[in-house]
N, C-alpha and C positions, 0 to 999 in steps of 0.2 A: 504494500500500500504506500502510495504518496502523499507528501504535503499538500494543502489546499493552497489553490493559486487563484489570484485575482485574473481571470481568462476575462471579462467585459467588465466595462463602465459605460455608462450610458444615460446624457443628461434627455428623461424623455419632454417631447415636442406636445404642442395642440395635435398635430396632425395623427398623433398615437392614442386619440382620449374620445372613450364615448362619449354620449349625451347626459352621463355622470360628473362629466370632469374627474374619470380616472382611466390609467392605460388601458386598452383591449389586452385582455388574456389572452387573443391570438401573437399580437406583440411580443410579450414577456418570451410567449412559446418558441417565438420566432430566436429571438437572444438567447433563450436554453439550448436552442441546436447550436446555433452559431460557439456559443461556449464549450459546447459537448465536442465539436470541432476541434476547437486550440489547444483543448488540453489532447485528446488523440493525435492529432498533430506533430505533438510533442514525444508522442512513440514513433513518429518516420513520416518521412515526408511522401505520402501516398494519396491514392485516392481515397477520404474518406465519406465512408457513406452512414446516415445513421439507420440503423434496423430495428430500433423501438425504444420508446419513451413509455417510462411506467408511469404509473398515475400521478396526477397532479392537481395539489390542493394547493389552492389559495388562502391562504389566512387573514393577509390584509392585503389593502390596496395599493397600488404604484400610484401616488398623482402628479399632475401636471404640476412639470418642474423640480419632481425627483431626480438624484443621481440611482438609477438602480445598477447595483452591482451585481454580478455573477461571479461567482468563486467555484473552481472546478477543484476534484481530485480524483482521480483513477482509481477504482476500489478493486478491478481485479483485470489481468489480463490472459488473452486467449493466447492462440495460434496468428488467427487471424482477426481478431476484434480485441477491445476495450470495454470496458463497462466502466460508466463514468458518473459520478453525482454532482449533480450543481445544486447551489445554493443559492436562494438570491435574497438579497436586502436591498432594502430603497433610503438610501441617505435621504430624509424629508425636507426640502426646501426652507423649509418656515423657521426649524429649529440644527437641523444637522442631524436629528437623532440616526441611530439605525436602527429599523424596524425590520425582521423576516418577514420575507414575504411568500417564498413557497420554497420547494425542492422536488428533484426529479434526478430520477437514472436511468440513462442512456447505454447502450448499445451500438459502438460505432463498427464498419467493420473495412479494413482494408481491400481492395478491388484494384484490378487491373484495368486496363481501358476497354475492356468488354464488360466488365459489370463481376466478371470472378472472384471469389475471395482469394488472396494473396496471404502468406505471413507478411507480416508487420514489421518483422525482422528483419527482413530482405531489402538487397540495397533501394537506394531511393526509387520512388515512380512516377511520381508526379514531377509535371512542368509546367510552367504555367503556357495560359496560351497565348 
């Protein structure tokens, strides 16, 4: 197991806020993959792909003009995948506090350029385009 790492920061926008004036949960969702990403990332520079997101509860809300954070750690690794937990907190504009706001573990899994699973250990594969 690894350390937890600050994989995102993210000051959110109007453009990310329901009719609440608080983020869309598809948002946040969006930032847990991209998070789920950097930290696998960090096992080889491959193609990663995510293969499932377990459940995910909201506890409180992200609002307009939150810094929300995403902190990754790798809880276990495969052949060919990672399995990864993020955490997120929303620094609250008004005071600085940090509040949790959800968490979720991911499944990323290394791929070749056909869509294959790959070890993860294998030299690099990805380039960008």
């Amino acid at each position: 197991m690894t350390t937890r790492h600050l994989a995102l920061r993210v000051v959110t926008m109007p453009r990310d806020t329901n009719q609440y004036g608080t983020i869309f949960g598809g948002v946040i969702l969006s930032y847990i993959d991209q998070a789920g990403f950097v930290e696998a990332r960090r096992h080889g520079a491959h193609r990663w792909v995510t293969a499932s997101i377990d459940k995910v509860d909201f506890r409180a809300p992200v609002l307009l003009g939150d810094v929300a954070c995403f902190y990754a750690q790798t809880i276990r690794t495969g052949t060919t995948s990672v399995t990864v937990r993020i955490e997120v907190e929303a620094e609250r504009f008004s005071t600085g506090q940090s509040v949790p706001v959800t968490s979720a573990t991911l499944t990323l899994v290394a791929v070749d350029g056909s869509g294959k699973p790959i070890p993860f250990r294998s030299p690099p594969t990805a380039a960008l385009p």
